[in-house]
C-alpha positions as CSV (number, residue, x, y, z in Angstrom):
1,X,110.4,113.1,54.6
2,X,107.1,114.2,56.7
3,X,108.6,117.1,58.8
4,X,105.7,118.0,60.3
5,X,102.2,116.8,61.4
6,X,99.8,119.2,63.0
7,X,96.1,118.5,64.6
8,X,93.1,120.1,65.4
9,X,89.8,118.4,67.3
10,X,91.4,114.8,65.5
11,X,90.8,111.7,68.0
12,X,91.5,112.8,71.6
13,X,93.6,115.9,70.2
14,X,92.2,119.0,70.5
15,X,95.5,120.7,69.1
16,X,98.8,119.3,68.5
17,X,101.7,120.5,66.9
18,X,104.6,117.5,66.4
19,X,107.7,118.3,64.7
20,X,109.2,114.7,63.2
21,X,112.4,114.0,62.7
22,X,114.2,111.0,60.7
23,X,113.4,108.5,63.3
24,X,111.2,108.9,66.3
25,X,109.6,107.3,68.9
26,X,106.7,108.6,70.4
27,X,106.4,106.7,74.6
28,X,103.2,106.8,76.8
29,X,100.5,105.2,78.2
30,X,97.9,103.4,76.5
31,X,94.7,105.7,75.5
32,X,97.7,108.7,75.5
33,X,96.8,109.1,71.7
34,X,100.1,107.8,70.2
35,X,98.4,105.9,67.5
36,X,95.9,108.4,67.1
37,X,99.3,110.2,65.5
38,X,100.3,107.3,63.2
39,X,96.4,106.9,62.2
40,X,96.7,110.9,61.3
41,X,99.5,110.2,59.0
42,X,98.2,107.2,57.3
43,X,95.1,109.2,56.3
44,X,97.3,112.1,54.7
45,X,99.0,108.6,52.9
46,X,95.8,106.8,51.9
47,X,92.6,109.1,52.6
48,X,91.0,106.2,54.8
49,X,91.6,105.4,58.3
50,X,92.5,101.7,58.6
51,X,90.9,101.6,62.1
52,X,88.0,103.7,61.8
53,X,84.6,103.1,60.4
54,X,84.0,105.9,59.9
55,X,85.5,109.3,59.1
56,X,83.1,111.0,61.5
57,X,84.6,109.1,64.2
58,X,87.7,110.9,63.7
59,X,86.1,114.2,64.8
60,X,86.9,115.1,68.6
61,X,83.2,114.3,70.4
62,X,83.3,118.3,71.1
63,X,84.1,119.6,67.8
64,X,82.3,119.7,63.9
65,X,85.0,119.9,61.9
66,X,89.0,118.0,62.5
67,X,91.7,118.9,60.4
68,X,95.6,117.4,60.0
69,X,98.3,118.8,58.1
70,X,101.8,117.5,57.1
71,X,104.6,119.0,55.4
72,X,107.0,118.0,53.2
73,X,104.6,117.3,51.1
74,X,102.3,119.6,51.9
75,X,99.3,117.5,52.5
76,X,96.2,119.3,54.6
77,X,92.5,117.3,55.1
78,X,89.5,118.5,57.0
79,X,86.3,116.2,57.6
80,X,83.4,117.7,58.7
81,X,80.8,115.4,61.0
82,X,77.7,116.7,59.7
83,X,76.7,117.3,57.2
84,X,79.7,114.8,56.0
85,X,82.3,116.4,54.2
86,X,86.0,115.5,53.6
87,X,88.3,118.3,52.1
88,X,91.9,117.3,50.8
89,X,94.5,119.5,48.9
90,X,97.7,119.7,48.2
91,X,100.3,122.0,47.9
92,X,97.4,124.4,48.6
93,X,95.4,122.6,45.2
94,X,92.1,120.8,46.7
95,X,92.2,117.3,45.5
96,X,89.6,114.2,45.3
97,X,90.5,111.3,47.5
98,X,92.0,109.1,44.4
99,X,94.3,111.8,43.4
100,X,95.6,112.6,46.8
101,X,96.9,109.1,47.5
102,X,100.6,108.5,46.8
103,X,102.0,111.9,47.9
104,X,102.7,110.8,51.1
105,X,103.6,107.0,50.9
106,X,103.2,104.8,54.0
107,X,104.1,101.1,54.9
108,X,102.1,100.2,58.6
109,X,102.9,98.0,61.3
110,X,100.5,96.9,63.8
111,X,99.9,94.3,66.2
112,X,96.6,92.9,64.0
113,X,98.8,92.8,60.9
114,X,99.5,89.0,61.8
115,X,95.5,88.4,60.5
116,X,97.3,89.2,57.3
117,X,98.4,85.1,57.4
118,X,95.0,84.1,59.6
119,X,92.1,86.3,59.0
120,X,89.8,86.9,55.9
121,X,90.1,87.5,52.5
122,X,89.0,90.9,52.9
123,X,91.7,91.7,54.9
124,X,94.2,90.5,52.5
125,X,92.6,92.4,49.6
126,X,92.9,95.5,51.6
127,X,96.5,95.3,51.8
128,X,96.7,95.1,48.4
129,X,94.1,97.6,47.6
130,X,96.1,100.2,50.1
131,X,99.9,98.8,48.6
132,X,98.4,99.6,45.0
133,X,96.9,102.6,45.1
134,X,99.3,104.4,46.3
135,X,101.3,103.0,43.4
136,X,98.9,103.4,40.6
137,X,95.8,106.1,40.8
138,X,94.0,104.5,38.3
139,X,93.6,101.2,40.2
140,X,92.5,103.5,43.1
141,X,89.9,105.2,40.9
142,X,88.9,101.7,39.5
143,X,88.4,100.6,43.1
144,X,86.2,103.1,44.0
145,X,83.8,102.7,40.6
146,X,84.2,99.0,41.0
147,X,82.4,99.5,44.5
148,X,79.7,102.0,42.6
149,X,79.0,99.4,40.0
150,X,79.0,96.5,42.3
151,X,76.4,98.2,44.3
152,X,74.2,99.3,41.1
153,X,74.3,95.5,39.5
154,X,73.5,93.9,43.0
155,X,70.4,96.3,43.2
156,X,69.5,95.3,39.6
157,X,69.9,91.8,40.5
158,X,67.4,91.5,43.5
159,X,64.7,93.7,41.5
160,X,65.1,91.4,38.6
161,X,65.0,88.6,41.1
162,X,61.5,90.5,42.3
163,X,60.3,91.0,38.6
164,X,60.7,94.3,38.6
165,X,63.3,94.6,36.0
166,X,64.8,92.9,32.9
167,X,67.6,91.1,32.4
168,X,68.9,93.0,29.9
169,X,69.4,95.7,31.8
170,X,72.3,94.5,33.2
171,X,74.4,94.3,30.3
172,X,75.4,98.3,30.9
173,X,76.5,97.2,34.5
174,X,78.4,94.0,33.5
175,X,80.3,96.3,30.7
176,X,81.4,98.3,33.6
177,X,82.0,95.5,36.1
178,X,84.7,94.1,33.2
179,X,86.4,97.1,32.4
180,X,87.3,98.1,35.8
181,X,87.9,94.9,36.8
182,X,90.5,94.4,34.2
183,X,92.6,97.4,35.7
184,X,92.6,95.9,39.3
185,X,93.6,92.7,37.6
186,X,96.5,93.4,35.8
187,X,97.9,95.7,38.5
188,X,97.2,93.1,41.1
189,X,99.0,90.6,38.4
190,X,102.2,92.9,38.2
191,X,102.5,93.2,41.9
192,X,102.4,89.2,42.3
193,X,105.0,89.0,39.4
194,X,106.9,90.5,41.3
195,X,106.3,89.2,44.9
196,X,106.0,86.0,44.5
197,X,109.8,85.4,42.8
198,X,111.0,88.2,45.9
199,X,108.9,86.7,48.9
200,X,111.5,83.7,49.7
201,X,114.3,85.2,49.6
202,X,113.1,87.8,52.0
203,X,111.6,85.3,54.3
204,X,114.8,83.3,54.1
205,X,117.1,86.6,54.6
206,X,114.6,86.9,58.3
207,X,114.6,83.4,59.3
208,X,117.6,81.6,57.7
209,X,115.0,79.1,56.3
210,X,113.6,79.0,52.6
211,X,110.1,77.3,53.0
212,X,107.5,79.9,52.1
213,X,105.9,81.4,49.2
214,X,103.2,83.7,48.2
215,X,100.4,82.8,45.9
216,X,97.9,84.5,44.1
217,X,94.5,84.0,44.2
218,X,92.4,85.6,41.8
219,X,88.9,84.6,41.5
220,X,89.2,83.8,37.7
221,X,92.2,83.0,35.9
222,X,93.6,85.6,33.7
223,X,93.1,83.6,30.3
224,X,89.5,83.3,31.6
225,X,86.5,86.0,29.8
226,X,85.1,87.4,33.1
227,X,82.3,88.5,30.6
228,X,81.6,84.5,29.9
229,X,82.1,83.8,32.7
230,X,79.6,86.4,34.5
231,X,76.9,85.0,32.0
232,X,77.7,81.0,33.8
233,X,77.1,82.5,36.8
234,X,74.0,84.4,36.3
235,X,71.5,81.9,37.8
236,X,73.1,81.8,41.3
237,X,73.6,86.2,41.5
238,X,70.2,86.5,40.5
239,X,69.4,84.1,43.3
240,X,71.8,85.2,45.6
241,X,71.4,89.2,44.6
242,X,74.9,89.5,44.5
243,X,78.0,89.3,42.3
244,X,79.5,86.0,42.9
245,X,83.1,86.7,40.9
246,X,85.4,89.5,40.3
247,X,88.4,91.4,41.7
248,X,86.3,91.5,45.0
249,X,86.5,87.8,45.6
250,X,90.4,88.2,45.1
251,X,92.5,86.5,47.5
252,X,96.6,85.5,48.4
253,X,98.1,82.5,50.2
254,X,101.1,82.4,52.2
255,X,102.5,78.7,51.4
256,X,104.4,77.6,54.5
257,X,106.0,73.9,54.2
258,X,104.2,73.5,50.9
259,X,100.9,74.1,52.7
260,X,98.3,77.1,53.4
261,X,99.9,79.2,56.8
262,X,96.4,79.6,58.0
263,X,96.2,76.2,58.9
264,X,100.0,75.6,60.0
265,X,101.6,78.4,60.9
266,X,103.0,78.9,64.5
267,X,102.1,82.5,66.0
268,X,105.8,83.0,65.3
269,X,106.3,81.8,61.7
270,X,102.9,83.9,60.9
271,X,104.5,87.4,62.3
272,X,107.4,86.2,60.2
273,X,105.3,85.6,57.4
274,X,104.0,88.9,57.5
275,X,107.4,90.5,58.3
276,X,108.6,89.5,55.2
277,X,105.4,90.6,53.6
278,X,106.1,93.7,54.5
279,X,110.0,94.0,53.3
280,X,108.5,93.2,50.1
281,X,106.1,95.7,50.0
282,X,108.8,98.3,51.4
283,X,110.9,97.2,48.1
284,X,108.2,97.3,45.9
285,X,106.9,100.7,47.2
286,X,110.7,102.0,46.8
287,X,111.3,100.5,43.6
288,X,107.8,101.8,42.2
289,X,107.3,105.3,43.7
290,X,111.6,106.3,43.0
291,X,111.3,107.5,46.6
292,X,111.1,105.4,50.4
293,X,107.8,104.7,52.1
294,X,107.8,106.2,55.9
295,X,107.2,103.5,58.2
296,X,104.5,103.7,60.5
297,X,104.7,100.8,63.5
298,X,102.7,100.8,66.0
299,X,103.4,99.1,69.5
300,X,104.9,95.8,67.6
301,X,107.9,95.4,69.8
302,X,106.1,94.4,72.8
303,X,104.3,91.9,70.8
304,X,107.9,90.4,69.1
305,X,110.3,88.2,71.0
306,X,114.4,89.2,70.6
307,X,115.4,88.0,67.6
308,X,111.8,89.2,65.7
309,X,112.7,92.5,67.3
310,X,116.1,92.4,65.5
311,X,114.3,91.8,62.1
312,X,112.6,94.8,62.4
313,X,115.1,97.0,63.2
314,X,117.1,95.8,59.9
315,X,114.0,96.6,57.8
316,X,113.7,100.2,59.3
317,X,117.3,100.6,57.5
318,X,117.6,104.1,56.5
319,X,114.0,104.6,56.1
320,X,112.0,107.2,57.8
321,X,110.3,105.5,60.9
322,X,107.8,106.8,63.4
323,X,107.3,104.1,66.5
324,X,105.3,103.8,69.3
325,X,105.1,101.9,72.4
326,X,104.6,102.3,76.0
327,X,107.7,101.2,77.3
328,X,111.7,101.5,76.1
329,X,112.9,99.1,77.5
330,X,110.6,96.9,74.4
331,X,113.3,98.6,72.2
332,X,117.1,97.8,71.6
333,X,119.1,99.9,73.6
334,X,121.1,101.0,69.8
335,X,117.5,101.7,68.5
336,X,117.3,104.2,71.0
337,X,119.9,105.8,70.7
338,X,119.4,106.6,67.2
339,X,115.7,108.1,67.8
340,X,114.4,111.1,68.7
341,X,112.3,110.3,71.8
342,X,108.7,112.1,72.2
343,X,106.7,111.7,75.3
344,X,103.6,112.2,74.8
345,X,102.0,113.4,77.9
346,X,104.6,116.1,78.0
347,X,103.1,117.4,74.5
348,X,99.5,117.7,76.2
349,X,101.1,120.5,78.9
């Protein structure tokens, strides 16, 4: 359990000293700099903000250099603005970014977590990138070469596209491309073993209906050589100068009714499509890591109607949960009850 989470010149905080408890709920007004404590945490989790694009953003407008520290485990980061610098260690033991990731293990709710079922690819491929490194550092340090390599072969790809470089130079970069594409692959392929027999039963133990179903995209199938089949589509990279297939082109359908959710879910079913998304995830995280994720939600309640609401309380369980919200009265009056209550304006006296 995170005991402790401490701040200094991070978002709108110049210093902030927050002792957690099992379950908390941390009340105030928008722009308060409630989520600016749940965004803290996920970065001792994961390394990256999910909402920033940048880490210098993070930095408080007056200061160089923010830093946050948890404990239990004892997780401490510092990013400097300029020159850019990001500093993580634990237990005292300065890490890189890959190995830091799955210390602290996180599951988030958020009110954009419905684009999950209605937004982009790229949005479902994050979840699963975030969900599976934390699980498995060498698909996070794949990740992060996969990114290097894709950038290398693209810029090979336009100067060849120029005449200002051989083909064969890209054979180096397409070795690469398939070897760390292969890790991605097969943990992305064990996760969806997994999900796709658990998703509707959860989604049936929330709603009382079984209807939907996860499916996994990938952008070649598995019995498919993404060597062959990076050679059948080298006319239209070198046209486009850019890699056309692999793990980045990756993709998963919620099946609602026998059809794609994008195109027929109700606001409701989607936030119950992503509820039980995320009960999944919380099993597989558990069941994975041999200890519970701490879950991070972040003004949801306000967005849920009753019986949603209800749902979410089940999942917290006997997990450790840190909530948000402006108002209590969003909030079961059990749920309550059962939380430590923080106000945040009080912790800025």
């Amino acid at each position: 359990m995170l005991n402790q989470i401490t701040l200094s010149n991070f978002r709108n905080w110049s210093s902030l000293h927050l002792d957690l408890t099992e379950r908390s709920i941390l009340i105030g007004p928008n722009g308060a700099g409630k989520t600016n404590i749940l965004e803290a945490i996920y970065l001792l989790a994961v390394t990256r903000s999910w909402r920033a694009k940048s880490d210098r953003d993070l930095v408080g407008w007056q200061a160089d250099v923010c830093r946050i520290v948890g404990s239990n485990p004892a997780i401490e980061m510092a990013i400097q603005r300029e020159p850019y610098l990001k500093r993580i260690k634990i237990d005292g033991l300065e890490k890189k970014a890959t190995e830091a990731i799955g210390h602290l293990v996180i599951v988030l709710f958020e009110p954009r977590s419905v684009d999950l079922v209605t937004g982009a690819p790229s949005i479902r491929r994050r979840f699963l990138d975030v969900l599976l490194a934390q699980v498995n550092q060498n698909y996070a340090k794949s990740l992060v070469e996969l990114q290097l390599v894709l950038r290398q072969r693209n810029h090979l790809l336009r100067r060849i596209a120029a005449g200002q470089s051989q083909a064969s130079e890209v054979k180096f970069w397409n070795q690469e491309l398939v070897r760390n594409a292969e890790i991605i692959w097969q943990a992305r392929r064990d996760f969806f073993v997994v999900a796709e027999d658990l998703f509707p039963s959860v989604y049936q133990e929330l709603t009382g209906q079984n209807i939907a179903k996860l499916k996994y995209e990938p952008s070649i199938p598995a019995e498919h050589s993404y060597e062959e089949r990076l050679e059948e589509h080298w006319n239209q990279d070198v046209d486009s100068g850019s890699t056309s297939i692999g793990p980045h082109r990756d993709d998963f359908d919620f099946i609602l009714h026998g059809f794609d959710a994008s195109g027929v879910a109700s606001q409701g079913e989607a936030r119950s499509l992503v509820l039980s998304l995320k009960k999944a995830e919380i099993k597989y995280l558990s069941s994975n890591m041999g200890k519970d994720p701490i879950l991070l939600l972040d003004d949801i309640f306000s967005e849920l109607d009753a019986s949603r609401r209800a749902r979410i309380e089940s999942i917290i369980d006997n997990h450790q949960a840190i909530i948000t919200t402006t108002d209590l009265e969003h909030l079961d009056p059990h749920l309550r009850e059962s939380f430590n209550i923080v106000e945040i304006e009080k912790l800025k006296e």
